[in-house]
Each structure stands twice: as structure tokens, then as C-alpha cells.
C-alpha positions as CSV (number, residue, x, y, z in Angstrom):
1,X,15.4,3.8,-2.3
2,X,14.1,7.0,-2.6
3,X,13.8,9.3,-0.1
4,X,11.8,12.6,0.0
5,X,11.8,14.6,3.0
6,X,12.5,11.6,5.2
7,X,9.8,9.3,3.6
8,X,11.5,6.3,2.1
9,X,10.0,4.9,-1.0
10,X,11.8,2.2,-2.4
11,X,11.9,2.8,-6.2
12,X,11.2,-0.7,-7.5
13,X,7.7,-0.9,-6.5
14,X,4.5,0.5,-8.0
15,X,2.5,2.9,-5.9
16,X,-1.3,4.0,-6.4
17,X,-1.9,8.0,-7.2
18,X,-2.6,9.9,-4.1
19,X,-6.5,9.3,-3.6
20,X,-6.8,11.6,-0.3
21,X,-6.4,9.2,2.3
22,X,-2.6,7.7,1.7
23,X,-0.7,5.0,-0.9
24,X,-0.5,1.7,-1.1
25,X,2.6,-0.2,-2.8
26,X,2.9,-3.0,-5.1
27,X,5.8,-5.4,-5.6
28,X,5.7,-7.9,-8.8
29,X,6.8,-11.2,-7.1
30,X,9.3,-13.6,-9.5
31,X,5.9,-15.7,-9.8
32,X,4.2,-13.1,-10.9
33,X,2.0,-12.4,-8.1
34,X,1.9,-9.6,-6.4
35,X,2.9,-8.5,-2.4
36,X,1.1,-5.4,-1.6
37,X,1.0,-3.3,1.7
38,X,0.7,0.9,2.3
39,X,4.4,3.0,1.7
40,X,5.9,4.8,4.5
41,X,4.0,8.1,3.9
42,X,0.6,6.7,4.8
43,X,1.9,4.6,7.9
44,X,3.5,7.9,9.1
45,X,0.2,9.6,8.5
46,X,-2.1,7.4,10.4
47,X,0.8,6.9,13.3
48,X,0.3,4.0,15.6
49,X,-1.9,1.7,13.6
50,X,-3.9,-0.1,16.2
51,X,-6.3,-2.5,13.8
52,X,-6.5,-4.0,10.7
53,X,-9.1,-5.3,8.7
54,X,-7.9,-7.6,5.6
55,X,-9.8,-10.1,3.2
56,X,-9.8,-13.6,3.3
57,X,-8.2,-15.7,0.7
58,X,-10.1,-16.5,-2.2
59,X,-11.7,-12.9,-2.0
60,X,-10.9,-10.7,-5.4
61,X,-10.0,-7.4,-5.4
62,X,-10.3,-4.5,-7.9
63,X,-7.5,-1.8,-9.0
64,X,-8.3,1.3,-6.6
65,X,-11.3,0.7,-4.7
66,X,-11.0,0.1,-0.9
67,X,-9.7,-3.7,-0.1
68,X,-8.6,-3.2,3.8
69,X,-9.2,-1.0,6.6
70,X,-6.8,0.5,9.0
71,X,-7.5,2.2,12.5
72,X,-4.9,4.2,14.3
73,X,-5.3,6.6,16.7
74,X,-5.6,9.4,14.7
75,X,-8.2,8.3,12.1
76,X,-10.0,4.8,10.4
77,X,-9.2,4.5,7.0
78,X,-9.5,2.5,3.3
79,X,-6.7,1.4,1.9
80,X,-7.2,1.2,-2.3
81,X,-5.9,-2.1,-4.4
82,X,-3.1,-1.4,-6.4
83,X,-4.0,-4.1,-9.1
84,X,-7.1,-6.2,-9.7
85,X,-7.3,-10.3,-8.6
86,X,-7.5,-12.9,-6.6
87,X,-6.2,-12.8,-2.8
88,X,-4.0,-15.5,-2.9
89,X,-2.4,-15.2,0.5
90,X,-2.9,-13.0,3.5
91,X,-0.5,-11.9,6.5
92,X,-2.8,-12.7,9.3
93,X,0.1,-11.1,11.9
94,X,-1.0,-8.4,11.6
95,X,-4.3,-8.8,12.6
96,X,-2.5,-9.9,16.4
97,X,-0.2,-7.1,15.9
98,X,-0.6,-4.2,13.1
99,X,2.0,-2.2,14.5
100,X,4.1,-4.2,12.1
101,X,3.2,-2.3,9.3
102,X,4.3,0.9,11.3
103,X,7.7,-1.0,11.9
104,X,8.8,-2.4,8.7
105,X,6.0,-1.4,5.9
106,X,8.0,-2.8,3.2
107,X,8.6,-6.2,4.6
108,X,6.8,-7.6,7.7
109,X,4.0,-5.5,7.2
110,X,3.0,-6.3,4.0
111,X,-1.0,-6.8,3.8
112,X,-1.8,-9.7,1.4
113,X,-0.7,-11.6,-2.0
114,X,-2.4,-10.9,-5.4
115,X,-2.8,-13.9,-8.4
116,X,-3.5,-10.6,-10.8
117,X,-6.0,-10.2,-13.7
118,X,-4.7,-7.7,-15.6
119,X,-1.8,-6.4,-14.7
120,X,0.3,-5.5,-17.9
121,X,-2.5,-2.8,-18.2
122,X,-3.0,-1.5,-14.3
123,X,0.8,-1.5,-13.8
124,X,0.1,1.6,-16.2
125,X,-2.0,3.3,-14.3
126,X,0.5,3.2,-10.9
127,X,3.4,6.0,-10.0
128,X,6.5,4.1,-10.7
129,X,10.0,5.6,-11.1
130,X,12.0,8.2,-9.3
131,X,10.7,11.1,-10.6
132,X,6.9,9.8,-10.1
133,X,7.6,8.7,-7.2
134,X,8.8,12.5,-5.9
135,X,6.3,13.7,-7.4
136,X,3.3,11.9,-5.6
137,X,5.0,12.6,-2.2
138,X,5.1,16.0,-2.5
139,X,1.8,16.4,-3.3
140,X,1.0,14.5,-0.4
141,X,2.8,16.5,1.7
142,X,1.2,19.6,0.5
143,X,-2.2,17.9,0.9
144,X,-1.6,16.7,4.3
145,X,-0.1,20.2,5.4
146,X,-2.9,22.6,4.4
């Protein structure tokens, strides 16, 4: 786990570069499919997240552009694919209770399951590591500060 300045950031997972409105994560299952959901900067950002809006399985997604949206009570915002796919499975708890992503982001609050189209080449373009992973949160801090 990583932690900067009390954000925890668990270093195994692949994260999407900061695109002004927060991060999602990426975990490569076993299967190869991957678990996705937003890291613990964005879900401190919005603060209580009152709604979200996922797709339905069968639905693809694309690397970076806007699969779910999130309403808290500071803002509604699109949370960006990590990797390309199909939407293989989807945790429909959270549309009865989201504040499940604010409790546990990493685990209970994950958002959906991806069967991946390419994603030997869009793991590339994620942060990943400790030392990208610092990186992206302190330029989100210093975004989210000014």
C-alpha cells in the first residue's frame, strides 16, 4: 500500500492519469478480467457519494472515456475506463447503497468486471508503481488545492 498524505493507494493496481475530475483503478483478476472501481483520492474528493450510475452487462467500454457517473453532495461526476471491453459483470449494491464505494473503495465498492480487448497495450498507458503512483497524487492534490 501506498500511502501519500493519507490517501491509500494500494500499489498492485493500475490507475488512469489524472483527467481533472479524479482516478479510477484497475485490478488484473487471475482470469484475466479485470475489477475496476475509483481509488481513495476521488472518493475523498466527491465525499458522501449519494448515486451511481453504472452500465449494464454486455455494454463495452473504451480506455478513458466516461463509463459511470457519480453524484455526491458536492458535485456529479464521470468516472473514465481504465481499459477497453466488454462489461462482464456489474456490482448492482451499489446502486441501493453507493456509500460503499466511500467505505471500502478497493473492495466492496468496486464498480464493474471487464473481459478486456486490448489490454497488454492500455496497461501501458495507466500510472502503475510506487513512484507513479506518488506522483499522480500529488498532482492531484495540487490541482484540487488551487
Amino acid at each position: 500500500m501506498v500511502v501519500v498524505e493519507g490517501y491509500n493507494m494500494p500499489e498492485e493496481l493500475y490507475y488512469v492519469p489524472e483527467d481533472g475530475v479524479g482516478n479510477s483503478w484497475a485490478r488484473v483478476e487471475p482470469d484475466g478480467t479485470v475489477t475496476v472501481g475509483i481509488d481513495d483520492f476521488f472518493q475523498k474528493q466527491a465525499k458522501a457519494i449519494r448515486y451511481v450510475d453504472l452500465p449494464f452487462e454486455g455494454d463495452t467500454v473504451e480506455q478513458l472515456k466516461a463509463f459511470a457517473t457519480l453524484e455526491s453532495e458536492k458535485w456529479v461526476g464521470k468516472v473514465p475506463a481504465p481499459v477497453s471491453g466488454e462489461v462482464i459483470a456489474v456490482n448492482n449494491e451499489l446502486l441501493d447503497n453507493p456509500k460503499l464505494i466511500n467505505e471500502d473503495p478497493y473492495g466492496k465498492g468496486w464498480f464493474v468486471k471487464i473481459k478486456p480487448s486490448n489490454l497488454e497495450e492500455e496497461l501501458k498507458k495507466l500510472v502503475h508503481g510506487v513512484d507513479q503512483i506518488r506522483e499522480l497524487i500529488q498532482k492531484s492534490i495540487q490541482k484540487y488545492q488551487k
